[in-house]
VOPAGU-2260 file (C-alpha; in pm, 1 decimal, decimal comma):
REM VOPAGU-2260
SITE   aa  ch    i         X         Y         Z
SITE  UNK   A    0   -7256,7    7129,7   -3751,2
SITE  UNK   A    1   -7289,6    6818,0   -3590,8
SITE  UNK   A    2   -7076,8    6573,2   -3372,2
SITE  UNK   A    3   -7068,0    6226,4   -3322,6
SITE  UNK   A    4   -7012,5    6007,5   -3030,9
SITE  UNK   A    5   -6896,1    5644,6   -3052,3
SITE  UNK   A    6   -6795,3    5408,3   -2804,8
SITE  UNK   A    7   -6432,8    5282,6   -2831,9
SITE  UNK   A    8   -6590,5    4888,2   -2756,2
SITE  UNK   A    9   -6769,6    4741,4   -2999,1
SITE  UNK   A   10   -6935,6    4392,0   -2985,0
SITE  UNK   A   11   -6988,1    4295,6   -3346,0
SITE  UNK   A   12   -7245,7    4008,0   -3287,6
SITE  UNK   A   13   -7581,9    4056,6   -3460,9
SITE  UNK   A   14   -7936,6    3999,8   -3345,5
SITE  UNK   A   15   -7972,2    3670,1   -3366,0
SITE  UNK   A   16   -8166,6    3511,4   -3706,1
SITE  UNK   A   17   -8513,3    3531,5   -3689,3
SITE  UNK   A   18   -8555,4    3850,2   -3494,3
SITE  UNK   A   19   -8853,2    4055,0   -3495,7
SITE  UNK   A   20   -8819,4    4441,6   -3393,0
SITE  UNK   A   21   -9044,9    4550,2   -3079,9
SITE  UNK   A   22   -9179,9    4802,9   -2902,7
SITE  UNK   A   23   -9330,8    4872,5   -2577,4
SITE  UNK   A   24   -9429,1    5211,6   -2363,8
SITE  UNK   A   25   -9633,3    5313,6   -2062,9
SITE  UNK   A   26   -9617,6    5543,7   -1770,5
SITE  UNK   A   27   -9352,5    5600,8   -1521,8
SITE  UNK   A   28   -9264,1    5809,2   -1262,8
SITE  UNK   A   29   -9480,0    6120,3   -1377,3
SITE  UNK   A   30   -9334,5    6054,1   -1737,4
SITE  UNK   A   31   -9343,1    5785,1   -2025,8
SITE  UNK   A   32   -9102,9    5498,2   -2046,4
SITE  UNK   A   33   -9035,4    5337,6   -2415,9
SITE  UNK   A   34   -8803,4    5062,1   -2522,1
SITE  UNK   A   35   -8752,2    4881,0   -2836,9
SITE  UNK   A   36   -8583,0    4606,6   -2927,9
SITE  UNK   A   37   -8492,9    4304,0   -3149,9
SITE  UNK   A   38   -8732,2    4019,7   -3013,8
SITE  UNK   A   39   -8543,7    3696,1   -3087,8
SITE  UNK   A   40   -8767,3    3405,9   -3162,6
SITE  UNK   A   41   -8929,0    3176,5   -2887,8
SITE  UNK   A   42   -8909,8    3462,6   -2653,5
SITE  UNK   A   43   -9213,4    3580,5   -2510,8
SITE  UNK   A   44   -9382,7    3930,3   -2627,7
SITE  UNK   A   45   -9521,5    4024,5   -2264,5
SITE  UNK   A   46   -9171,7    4157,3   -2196,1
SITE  UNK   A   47   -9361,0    4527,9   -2212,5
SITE  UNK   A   48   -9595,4    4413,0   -1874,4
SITE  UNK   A   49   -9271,8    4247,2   -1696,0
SITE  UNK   A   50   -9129,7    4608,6   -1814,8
SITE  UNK   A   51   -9415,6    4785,6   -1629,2
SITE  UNK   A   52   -9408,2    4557,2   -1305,8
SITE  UNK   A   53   -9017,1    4609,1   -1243,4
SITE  UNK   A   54   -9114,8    5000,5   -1263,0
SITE  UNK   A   55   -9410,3    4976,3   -1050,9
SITE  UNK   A   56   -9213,3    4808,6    -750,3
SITE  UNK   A   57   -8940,9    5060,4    -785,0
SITE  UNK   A   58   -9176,2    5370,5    -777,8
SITE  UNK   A   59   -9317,7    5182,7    -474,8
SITE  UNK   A   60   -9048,6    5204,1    -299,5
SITE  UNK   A   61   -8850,2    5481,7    -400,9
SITE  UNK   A   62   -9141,1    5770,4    -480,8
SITE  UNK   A   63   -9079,6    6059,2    -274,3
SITE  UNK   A   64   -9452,3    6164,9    -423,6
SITE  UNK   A   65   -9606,7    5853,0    -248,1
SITE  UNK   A   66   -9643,2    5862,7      81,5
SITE  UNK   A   67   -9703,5    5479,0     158,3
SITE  UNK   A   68   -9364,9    5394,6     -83,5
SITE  UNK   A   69   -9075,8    5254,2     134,8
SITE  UNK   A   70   -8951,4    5592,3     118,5
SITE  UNK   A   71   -9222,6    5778,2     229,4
SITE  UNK   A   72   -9276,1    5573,4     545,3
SITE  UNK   A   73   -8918,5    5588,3     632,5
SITE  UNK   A   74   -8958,3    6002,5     558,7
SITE  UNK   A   75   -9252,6    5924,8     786,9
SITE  UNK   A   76   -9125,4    5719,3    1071,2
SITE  UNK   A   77   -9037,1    5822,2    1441,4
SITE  UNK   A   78   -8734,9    5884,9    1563,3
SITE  UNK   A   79   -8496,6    5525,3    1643,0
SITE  UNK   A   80   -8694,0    5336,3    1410,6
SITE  UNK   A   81   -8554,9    5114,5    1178,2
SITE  UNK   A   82   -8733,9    5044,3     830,9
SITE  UNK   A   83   -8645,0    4744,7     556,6
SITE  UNK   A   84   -8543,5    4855,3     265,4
SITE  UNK   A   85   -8494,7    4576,3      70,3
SITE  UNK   A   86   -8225,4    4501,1    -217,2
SITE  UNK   A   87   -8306,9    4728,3    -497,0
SITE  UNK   A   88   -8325,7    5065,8    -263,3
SITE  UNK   A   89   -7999,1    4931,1     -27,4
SITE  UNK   A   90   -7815,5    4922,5    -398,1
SITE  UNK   A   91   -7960,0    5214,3    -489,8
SITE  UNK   A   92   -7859,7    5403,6    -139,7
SITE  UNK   A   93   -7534,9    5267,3    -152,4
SITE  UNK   A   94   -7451,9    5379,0    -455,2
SITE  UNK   A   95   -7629,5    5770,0    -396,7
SITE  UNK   A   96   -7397,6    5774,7     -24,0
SITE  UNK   A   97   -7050,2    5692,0    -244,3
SITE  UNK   A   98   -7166,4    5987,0    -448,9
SITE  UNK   A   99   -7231,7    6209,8    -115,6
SITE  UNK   A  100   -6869,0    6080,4       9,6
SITE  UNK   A  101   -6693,8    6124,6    -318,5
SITE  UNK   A  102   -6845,6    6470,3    -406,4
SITE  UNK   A  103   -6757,7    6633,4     -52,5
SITE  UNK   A  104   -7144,4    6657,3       2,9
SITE  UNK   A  105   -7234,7    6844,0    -332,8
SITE  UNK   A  106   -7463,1    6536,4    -387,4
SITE  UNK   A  107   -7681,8    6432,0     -79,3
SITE  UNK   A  108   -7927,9    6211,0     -89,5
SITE  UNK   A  109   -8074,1    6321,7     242,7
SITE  UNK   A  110   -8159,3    6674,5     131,2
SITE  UNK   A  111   -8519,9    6602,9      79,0
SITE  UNK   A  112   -8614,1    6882,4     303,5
SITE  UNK   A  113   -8417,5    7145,9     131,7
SITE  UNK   A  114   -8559,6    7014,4    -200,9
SITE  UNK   A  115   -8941,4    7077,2      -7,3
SITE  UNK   A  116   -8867,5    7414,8     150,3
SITE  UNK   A  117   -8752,7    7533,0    -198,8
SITE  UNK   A  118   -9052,8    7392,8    -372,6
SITE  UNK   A  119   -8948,7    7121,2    -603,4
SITE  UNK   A  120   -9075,0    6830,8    -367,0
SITE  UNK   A  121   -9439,4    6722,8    -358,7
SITE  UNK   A  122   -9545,4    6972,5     -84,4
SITE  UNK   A  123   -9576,8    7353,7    -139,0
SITE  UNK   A  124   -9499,6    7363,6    -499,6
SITE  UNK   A  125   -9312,8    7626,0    -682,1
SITE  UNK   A  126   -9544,1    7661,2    -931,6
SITE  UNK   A  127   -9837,2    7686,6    -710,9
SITE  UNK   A  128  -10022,9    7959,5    -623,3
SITE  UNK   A  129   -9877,1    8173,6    -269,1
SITE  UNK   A  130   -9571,8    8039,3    -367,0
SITE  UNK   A  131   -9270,1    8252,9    -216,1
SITE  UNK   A  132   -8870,9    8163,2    -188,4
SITE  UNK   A  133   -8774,6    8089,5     169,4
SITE  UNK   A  134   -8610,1    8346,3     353,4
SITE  UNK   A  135   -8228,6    8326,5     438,0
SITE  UNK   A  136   -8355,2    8152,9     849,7
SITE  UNK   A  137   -8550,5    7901,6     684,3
SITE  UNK   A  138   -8252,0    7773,1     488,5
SITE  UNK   A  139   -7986,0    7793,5     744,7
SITE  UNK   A  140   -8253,7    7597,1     964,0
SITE  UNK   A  141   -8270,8    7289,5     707,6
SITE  UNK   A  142   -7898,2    7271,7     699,1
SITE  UNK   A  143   -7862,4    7309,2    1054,6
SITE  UNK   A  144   -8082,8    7009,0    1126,5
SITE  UNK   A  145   -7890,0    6792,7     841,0
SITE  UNK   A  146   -7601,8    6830,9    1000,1
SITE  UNK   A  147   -7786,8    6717,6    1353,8
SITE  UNK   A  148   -7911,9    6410,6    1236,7
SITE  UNK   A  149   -7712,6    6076,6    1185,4
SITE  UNK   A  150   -7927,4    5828,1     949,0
SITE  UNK   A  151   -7737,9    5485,4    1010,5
SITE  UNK   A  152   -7734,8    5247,1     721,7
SITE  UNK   A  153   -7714,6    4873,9     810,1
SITE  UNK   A  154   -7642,1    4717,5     457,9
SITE  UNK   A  155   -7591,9    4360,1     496,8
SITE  UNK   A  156   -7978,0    4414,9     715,9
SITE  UNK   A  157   -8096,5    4580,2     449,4
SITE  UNK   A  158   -8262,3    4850,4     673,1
SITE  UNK   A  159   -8239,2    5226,1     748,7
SITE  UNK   A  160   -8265,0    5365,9    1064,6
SITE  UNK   A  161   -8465,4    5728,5    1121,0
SITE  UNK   A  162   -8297,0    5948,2    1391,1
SITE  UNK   A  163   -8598,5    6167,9    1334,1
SITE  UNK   A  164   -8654,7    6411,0    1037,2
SITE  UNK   A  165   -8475,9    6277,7     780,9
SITE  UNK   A  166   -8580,1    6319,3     453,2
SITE  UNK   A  167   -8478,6    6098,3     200,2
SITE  UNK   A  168   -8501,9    6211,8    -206,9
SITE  UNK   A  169   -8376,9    5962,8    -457,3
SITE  UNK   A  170   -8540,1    6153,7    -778,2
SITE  UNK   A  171   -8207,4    6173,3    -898,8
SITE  UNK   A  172   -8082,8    5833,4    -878,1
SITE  UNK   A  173   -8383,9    5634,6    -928,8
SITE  UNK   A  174   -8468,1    5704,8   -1276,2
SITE  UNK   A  175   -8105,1    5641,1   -1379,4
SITE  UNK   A  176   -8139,0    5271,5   -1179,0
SITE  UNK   A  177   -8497,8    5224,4   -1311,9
SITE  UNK   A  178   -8326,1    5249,7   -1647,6
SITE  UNK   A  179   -8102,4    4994,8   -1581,4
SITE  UNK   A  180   -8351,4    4738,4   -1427,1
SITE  UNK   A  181   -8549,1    4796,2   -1771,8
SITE  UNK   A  182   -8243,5    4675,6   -1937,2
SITE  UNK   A  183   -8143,1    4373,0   -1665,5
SITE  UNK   A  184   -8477,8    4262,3   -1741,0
SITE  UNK   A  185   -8452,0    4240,1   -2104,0
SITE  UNK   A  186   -8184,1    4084,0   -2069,2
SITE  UNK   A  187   -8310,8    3778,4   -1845,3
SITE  UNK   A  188   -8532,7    3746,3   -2127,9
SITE  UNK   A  189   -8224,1    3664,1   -2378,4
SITE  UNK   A  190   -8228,7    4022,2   -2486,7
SITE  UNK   A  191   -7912,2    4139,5   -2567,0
SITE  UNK   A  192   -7974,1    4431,7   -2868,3
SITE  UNK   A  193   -8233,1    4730,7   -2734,7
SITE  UNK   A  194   -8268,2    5067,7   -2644,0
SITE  UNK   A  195   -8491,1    5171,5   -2307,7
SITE  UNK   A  196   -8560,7    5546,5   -2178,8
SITE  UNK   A  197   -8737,7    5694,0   -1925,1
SITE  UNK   A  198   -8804,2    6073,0   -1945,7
SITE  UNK   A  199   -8449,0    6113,6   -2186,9
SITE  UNK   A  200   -8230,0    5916,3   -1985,8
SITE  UNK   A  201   -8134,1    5608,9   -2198,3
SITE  UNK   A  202   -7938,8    5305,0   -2238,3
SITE  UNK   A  203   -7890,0    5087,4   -2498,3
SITE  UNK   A  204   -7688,4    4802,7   -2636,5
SITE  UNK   A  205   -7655,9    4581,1   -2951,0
SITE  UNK   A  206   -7802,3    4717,3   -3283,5
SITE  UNK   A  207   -8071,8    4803,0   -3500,0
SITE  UNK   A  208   -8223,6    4576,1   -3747,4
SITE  UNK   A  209   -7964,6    4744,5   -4026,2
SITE  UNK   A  210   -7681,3    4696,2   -3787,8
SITE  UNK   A  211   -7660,1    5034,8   -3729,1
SITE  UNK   A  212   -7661,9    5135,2   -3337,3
SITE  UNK   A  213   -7913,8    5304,7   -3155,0
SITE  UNK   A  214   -7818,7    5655,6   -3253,5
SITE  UNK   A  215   -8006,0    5914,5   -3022,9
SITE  UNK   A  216   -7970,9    6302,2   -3055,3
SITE  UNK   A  217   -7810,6    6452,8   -2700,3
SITE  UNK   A  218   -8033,4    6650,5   -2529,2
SITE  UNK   A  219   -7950,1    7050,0   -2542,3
SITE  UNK   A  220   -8058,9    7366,8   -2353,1
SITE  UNK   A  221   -8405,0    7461,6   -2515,8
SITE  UNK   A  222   -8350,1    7818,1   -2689,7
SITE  UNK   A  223   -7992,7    7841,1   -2655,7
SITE  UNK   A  224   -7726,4    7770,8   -2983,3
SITE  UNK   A  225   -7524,7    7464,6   -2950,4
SITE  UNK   A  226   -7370,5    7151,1   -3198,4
SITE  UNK   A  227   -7593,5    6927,0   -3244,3
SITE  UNK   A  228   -7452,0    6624,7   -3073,4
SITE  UNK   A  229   -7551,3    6265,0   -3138,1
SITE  UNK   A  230   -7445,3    5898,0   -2942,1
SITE  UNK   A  231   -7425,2    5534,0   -3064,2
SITE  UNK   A  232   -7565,3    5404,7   -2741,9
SITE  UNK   A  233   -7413,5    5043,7   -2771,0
SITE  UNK   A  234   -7303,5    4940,6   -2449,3
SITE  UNK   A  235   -7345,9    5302,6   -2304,0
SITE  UNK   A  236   -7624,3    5493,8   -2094,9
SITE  UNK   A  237   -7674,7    5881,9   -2096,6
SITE  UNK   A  238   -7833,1    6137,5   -1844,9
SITE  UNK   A  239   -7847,6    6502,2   -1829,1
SITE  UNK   A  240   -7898,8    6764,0   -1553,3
SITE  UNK   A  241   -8007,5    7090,5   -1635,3
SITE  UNK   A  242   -8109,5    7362,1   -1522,1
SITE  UNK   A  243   -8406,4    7503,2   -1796,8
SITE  UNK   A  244   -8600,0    7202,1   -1688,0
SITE  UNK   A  245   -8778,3    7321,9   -1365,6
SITE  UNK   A  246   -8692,7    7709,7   -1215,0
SITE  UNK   A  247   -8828,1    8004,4   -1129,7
SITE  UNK   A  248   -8720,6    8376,2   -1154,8
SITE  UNK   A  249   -8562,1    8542,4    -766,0
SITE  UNK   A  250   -8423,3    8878,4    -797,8
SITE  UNK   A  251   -8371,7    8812,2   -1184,9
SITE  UNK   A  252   -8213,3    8537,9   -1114,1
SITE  UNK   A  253   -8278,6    8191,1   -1213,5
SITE  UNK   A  254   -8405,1    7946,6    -937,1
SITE  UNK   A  255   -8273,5    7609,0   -1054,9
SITE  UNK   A  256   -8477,9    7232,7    -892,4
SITE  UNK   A  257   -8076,8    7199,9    -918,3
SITE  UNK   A  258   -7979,6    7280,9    -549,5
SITE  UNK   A  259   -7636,3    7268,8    -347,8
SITE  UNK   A  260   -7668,8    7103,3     -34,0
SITE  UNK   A  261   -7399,0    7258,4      82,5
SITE  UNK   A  262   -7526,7    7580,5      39,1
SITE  UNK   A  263   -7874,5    7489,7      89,4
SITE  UNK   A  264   -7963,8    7737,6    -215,7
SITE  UNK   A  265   -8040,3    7705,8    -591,4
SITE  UNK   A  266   -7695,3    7650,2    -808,7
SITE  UNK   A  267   -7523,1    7954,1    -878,4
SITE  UNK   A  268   -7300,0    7836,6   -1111,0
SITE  UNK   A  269   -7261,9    7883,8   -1503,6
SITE  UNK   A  270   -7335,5    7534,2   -1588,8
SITE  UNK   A  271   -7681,5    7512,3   -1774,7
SITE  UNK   A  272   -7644,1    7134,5   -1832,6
SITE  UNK   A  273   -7429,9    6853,7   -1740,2
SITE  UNK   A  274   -7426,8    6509,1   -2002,6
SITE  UNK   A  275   -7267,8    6187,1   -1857,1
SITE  UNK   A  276   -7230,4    5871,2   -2079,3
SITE  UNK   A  277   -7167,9    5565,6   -1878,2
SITE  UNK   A  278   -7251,4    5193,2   -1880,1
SITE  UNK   A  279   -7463,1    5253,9   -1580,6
SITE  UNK   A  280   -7764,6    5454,0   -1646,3
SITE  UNK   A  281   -7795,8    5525,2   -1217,2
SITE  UNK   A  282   -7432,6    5663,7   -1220,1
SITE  UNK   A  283   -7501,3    5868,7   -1538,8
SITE  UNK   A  284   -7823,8    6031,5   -1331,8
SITE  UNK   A  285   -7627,0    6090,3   -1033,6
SITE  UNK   A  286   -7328,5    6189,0   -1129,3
SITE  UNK   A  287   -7451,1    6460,9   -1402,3
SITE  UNK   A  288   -7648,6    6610,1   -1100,1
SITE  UNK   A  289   -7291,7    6589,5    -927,4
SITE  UNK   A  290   -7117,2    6793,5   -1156,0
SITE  UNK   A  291   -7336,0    7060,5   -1226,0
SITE  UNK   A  292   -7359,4    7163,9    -829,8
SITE  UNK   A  293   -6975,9    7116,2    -829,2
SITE  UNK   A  294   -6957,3    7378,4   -1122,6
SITE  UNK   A  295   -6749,5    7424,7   -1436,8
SITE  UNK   A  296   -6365,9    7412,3   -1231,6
SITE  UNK   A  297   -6443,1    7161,5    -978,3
SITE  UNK   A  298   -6693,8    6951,6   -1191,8
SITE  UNK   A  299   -6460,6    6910,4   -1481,8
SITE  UNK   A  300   -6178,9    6793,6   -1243,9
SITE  UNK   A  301   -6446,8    6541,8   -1065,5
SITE  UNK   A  302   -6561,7    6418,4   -1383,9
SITE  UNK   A  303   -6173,7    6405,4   -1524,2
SITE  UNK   A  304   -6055,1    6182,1   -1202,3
SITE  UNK   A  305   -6278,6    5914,0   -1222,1
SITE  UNK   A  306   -6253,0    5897,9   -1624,9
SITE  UNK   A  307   -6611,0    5979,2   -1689,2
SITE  UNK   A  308   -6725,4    6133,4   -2056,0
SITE  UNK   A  309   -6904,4    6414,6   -1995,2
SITE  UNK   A  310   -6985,5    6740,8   -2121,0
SITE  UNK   A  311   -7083,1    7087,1   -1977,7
SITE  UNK   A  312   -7291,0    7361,7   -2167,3
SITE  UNK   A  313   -7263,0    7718,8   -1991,1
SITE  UNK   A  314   -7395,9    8000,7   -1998,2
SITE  UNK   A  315   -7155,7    8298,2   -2066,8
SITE  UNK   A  316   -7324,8    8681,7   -1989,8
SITE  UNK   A  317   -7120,3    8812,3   -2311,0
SITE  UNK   A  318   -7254,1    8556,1   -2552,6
SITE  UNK   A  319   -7571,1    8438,6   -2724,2
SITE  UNK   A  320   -7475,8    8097,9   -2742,5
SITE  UNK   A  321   -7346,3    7838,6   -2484,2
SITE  UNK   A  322   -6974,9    7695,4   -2433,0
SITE  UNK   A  323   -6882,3    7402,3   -2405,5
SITE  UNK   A  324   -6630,4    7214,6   -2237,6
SITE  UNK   A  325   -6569,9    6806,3   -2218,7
SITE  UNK   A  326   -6342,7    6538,4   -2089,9
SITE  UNK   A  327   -6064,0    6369,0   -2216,5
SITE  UNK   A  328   -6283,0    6041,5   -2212,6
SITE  UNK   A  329   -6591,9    6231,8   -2409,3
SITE  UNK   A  330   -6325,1    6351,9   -2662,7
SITE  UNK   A  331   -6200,4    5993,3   -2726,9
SITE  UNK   A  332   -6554,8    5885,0   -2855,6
SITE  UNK   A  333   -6565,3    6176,4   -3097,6
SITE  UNK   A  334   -6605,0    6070,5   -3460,4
């Protein structure tokens, strides 16, 4: 069984005559990035190295694994110092703090040292050797010193100041944006039909060379039954959060990367993955993280309220496969 996803807009123009398909790939973010696309005549083919430069400046500035990125010195800095950010992480703050404000804190990008103390950050990795889950103190620690700090946010300066020990992690948000820069700068090239991805988040508009969209298979919980689901990405971007991709086992329990901030511990929820189709792949990113902290009840209603198409797989302890639930807005697109 299979569905299929369509968007309800539809721009009919074709490539333009003359157009050559095109590819181009490299590395990204500790993962591959790929795009291809219809190349109209008289543009130029380096679009894969302009590709790869947008990338590079956005890991080095928004890496939490580099510790001379923007990020990492503001991580970094003392206490009352104030650190340029310039445009592309202010837009990419911005939008990660209407998230935080919107989703009563169950997305924070300032919980970079609850992401560290549970392993998933660069520093004392889960999957490392002496290891070991933090103990119930440590936890209630981190959250008591979030809640101390104040990070102020000038955004017409286009600077951040550090009230000391803040710890910024944009790893799920930048991806999504990097995404859409790959696509902004295709498009200042005069391309208007392509598909990009970084690490399965995608976006794509226009067609193929047979008119057809760019038709990509949803990504699905590894081992688990589910429909087959597949998207005409024309105009749309897609992201998923789940939580088979990094984990480990506590108390027979799995440890999702997935953690509430306002908990300060590993989701404990039934959702195993959260899909989001939107025009913007950084709102995708973020808000599938959103919705799986918020949970099956309180995610669906978030996702409902703003009109978002999503879709929730859960686990259920009394069956072998997974169920799933959607919006209203998902539902519309099915074919």
């Amino acid at each position: 069984m299979r569905q299929v996803l369509v968007p309800l807009a539809i721009d009919p123009s074709p490539p333009p005559a003359g157009s050559t398909l095109f590819d181009a790939a490299g590395s990204t973010m500790g993962t591959r990035w790929s795009a291809r696309l219809m190349l109209p005549p008289g543009v130029r083919s380096k679009l894969g190295e302009r590709m790869q430069a947008e990338l590079d400046g956005i890991v080095d500035e928004m890496s939490h694994w580099l510790p001379d990125s923007v990020l990492g010195r503001y991580n970094r800095a003392p206490a009352g110092s104030w650190i340029a950010i310039g445009p592309r992480f202010a837009e990419v703050l911005d939008y990660a703090l209407g998230v935080f404000e919107a989703s009563g804190g169950a997305y924070d990008p300032y919980a970079g040292a609850l992401v560290n103390l549970w392993g998933f950050g660069p520093e004392r990795r889960y999957d490392q050797a002496g290891f070991y889950a933090p103990a119930p103190e440590a936890v209630q620690d981190v959250l008591a010193q979030r809640a101390a700090f104040h990070p102020v946010f000038d955004r017409e300066g286009q600077r951040l100041l550090q009230p000391g020990g803040a710890l910024l992690d944009l790893s799920s948000v930048a991806k999504g944006y990097a995404v859409d820069r790959l696509a902004f700068c295709l498009e200042q090239h005069g391309v208007r039909h392509y598909v990009v991805e970084i690490g399965g988040e995608l976006r794509g508009a226009g067609t193929k060379p047979d008119g057809q969209p760019w038709w990509v298979t949803l990504e699905g919980v590894p081992g688990a039954e589910s429909v087959e689901t597949v998207a005409a990405l024309h105009g749309l971007a897609v992201a998923t959060s789940g939580d088979y991709r990094r984990y480990f086992e506590q108390n027979a329990r799995r440890a999702s990367h997935t953690l509430d901030p306002r908990s300060g511990y590993p989701i404990a929820n039934d959702v195993a993955s959260s899909t989001v189709l939107h025009a913007s792949c950084m709102a995708a990113d973020a808000l599938s993280t959103t919705i799986t902290v918020l949970g099956a009840g309180a995610g669906l209603a978030f996702a409902e309220e703003r009109g978002l198409a999503a879709r929730l797989l859960l686990r259920r302890e009394r069956s072998h496969g997974l169920e799933e639930i959607t919006t209203s807005a998902w539902r519309a697109m099915l074919q």
